[in-house]
N, C-alpha and C positions, 0 to 999 in steps of 0.2 A: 504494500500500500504506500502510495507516492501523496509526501506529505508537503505543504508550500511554509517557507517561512518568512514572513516580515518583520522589518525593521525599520516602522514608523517615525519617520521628522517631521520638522517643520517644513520643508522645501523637497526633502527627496525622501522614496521609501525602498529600505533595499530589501531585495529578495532572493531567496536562497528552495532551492527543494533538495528533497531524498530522491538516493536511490528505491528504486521498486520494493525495496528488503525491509522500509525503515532502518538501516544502518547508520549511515552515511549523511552529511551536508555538504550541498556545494550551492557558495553564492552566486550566482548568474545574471542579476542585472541591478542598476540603477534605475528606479520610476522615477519621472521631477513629481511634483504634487502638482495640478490645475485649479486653478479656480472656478473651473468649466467641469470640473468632475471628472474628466476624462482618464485619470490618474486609475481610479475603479475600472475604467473597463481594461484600461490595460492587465490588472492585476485580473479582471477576469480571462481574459485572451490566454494569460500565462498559466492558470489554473489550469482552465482546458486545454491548453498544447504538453503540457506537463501531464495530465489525469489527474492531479491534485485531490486525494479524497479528503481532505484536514487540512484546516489551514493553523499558523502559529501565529500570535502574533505577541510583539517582544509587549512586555508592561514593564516600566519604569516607574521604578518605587524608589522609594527616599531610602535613603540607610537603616532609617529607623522599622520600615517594613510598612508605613503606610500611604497611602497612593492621595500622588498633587495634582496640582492639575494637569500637567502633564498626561499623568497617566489616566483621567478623566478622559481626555481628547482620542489616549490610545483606548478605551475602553468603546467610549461613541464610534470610532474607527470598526472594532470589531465589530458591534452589532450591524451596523453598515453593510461588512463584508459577509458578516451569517445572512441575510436578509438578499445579499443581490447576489451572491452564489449556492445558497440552500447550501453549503454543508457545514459539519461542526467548523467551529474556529473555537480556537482556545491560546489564554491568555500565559505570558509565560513570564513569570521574573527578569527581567534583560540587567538587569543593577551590573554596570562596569562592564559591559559587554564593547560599549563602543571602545570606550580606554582599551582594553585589552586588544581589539582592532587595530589602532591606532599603535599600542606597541609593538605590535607584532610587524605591521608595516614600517614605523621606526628601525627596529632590528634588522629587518630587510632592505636598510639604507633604501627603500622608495620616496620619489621624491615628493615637495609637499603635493605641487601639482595633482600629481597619479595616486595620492594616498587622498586627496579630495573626488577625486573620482570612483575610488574603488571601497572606498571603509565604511558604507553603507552595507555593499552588499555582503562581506566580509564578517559585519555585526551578525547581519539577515542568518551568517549559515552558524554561528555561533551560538543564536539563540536556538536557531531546530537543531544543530548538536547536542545542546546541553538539553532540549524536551525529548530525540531520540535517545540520548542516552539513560535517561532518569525513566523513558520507559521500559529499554533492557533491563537494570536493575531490580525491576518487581518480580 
C-alpha cells in the first residue's frame, strides 16, 4: 500500500510517497501553494499517479506537545485533503523534521540555493519515514 506524505508551509508543500511495501520514503517534488487552490489539485494528480491509498501529513507542535497555530492551519489542510480525495489522511508529529532536512543538506555541502529548492520535499519523506517506521514497530 503506496502511502503520500506532506510537508505543509507557508508558500511551498513538499511531498514524498512509499514504496508499494510501506517500507521506504522518497521525496519527489516541491508544490508552490496558490491562492487559486490549484496547489490541491496538484496534490491530487500526485495521489492518483502514485495510487496513494493514505495520505501523511507533517503536524507541527510546539516543544511542549501542544499545537499553534500553525499547526491549526496544518490541521484545516488535512481535513481539506480527506474531503477532496476521500481517503484517510493522518496527522503526524513533524517537530525538527525541517532542521534535520536542512542538516542533512548542510553536511552535504549543498548549496543554499538547491537546499531552498529541495528541503521541503526532503522534510515530506522524513515525516512518512518516521509514520512508516513507527508503523513496522507495532
Amino acid at each position: 500500500m503506496k502511502l503520500l506524505g506532506l510537508d505543509y508551509g507557508d508558500r511551498r508543500i513538499g511531498v514524498a510517497v512509499s514504496d508499494a511495501f510501506g517500507w521506504t520514503a522518497q521525496g519527489i517534488e516541491v508544490v508552490q501553494r496558490r491562492e487559486d487552490g490549484s496547489h490541491l489539485k496538484r496534490i491530487a494528480e500526485l495521489a492518483a499517479l502514485h495510487e496513494a491509498e493514505e495520505v501523511v501529513v507533517g503536524l507541527p507542535k510546539n516543544m511542549n506537545g501542544t499545537i499553534g497555530s500553525r499547526g491549526e492551519l496544518c490541521i484545516e489542510f488535512a481535513d481539506s485533503l480527506r474531503e477532496l480525495l476521500g481517503l484517510p489522511v493522518h496527522l503526524w508529529d513533524e517537530r525538527l523534521t525541517t532542521v534535520s532536512a536542512e542538516r542533512t543538506l548542510l553536511e552535504a555541502d549543498v548549496s543554499r540555493k538547491k537546499r531552498k529548492q529541495v528541503v521541503d520535499k526532503i522534510a515530506a519523506g522524513l515525516i512518512l519515514q518516521n509514520y512508516l517506521d513507527s508503523k513496522s514497530n507495532r
